[in-house]
C-alpha positions, -999 to 999 in steps of 0.1 A, spaced: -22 -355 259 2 -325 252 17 -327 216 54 -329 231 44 -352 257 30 -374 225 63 -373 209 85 -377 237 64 -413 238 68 -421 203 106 -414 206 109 -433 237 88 -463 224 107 -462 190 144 -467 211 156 -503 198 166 -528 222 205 -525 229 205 -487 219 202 -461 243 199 -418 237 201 -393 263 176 -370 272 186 -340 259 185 -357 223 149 -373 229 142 -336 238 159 -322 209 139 -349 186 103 -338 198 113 -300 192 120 -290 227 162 -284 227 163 -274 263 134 -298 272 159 -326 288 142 -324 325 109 -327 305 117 -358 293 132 -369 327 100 -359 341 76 -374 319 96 -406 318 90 -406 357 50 -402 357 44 -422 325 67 -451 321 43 -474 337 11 -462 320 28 -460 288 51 -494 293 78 -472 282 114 -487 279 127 -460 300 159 -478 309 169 -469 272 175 -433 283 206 -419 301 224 -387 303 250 -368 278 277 -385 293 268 -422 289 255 -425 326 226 -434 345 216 -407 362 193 -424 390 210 -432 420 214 -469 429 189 -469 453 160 -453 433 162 -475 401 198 -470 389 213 -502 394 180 -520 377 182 -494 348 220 -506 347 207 -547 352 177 -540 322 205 -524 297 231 -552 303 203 -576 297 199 -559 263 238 -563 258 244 -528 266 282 -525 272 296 -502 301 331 -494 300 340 -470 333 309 -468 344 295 -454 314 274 -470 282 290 -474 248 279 -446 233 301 -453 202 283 -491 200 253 -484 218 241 -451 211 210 -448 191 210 -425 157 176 -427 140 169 -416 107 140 -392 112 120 -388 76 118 -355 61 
């Protein structure tokens, strides 16, 4: 497996429950700042696999991007399970929004 793709795992895995991150800051995290489709796209082909707790990542914004149809209004269902609070549509970033201390 890819080094990035690796890491992208590990950050995805490492998400607590109730927290959620967008892509672009998973990307950011495995060194790839402009790698937020990467992470969409690997979070596609792998979740299964990789029993990834993909629900736990949504855009810059605070929303699911998925469409209701497609996953969207599970990925909503999983987060509010988790106690994931949405105010207009959007996650509590302020509350919910995941900050990790990376080591050094």
């Amino acid at each position: 497996m890819v080094d990035a793709s690796r890491r992208i795992i590990d950050l995805v895995r490492a998400i607590p429950r109730g927290k959620v991150v967008s892509y672009g800051q998973i990307a950011a995290m495995a060194g790839l700042p402009n790698g937020a489709r990467q992470v969409a796209r690997l979070l596609h082909s792998s979740s299964g696999a990789h029993r990834l707790p993909w629900h736990r990542v949504i855009n810059a914004a605070g929303g699911i991007s998925l469409p209701s149809a497609a996953g969207g209004d599970l990925q909503r269902a999983l987060l509010e399970r988790e106690g994931v609070v949405f105010v207009r549509g959007k996650a509590d970033l302020r509350r919910h929004g995941w900050r990790p201390t990376l080591a050094r």
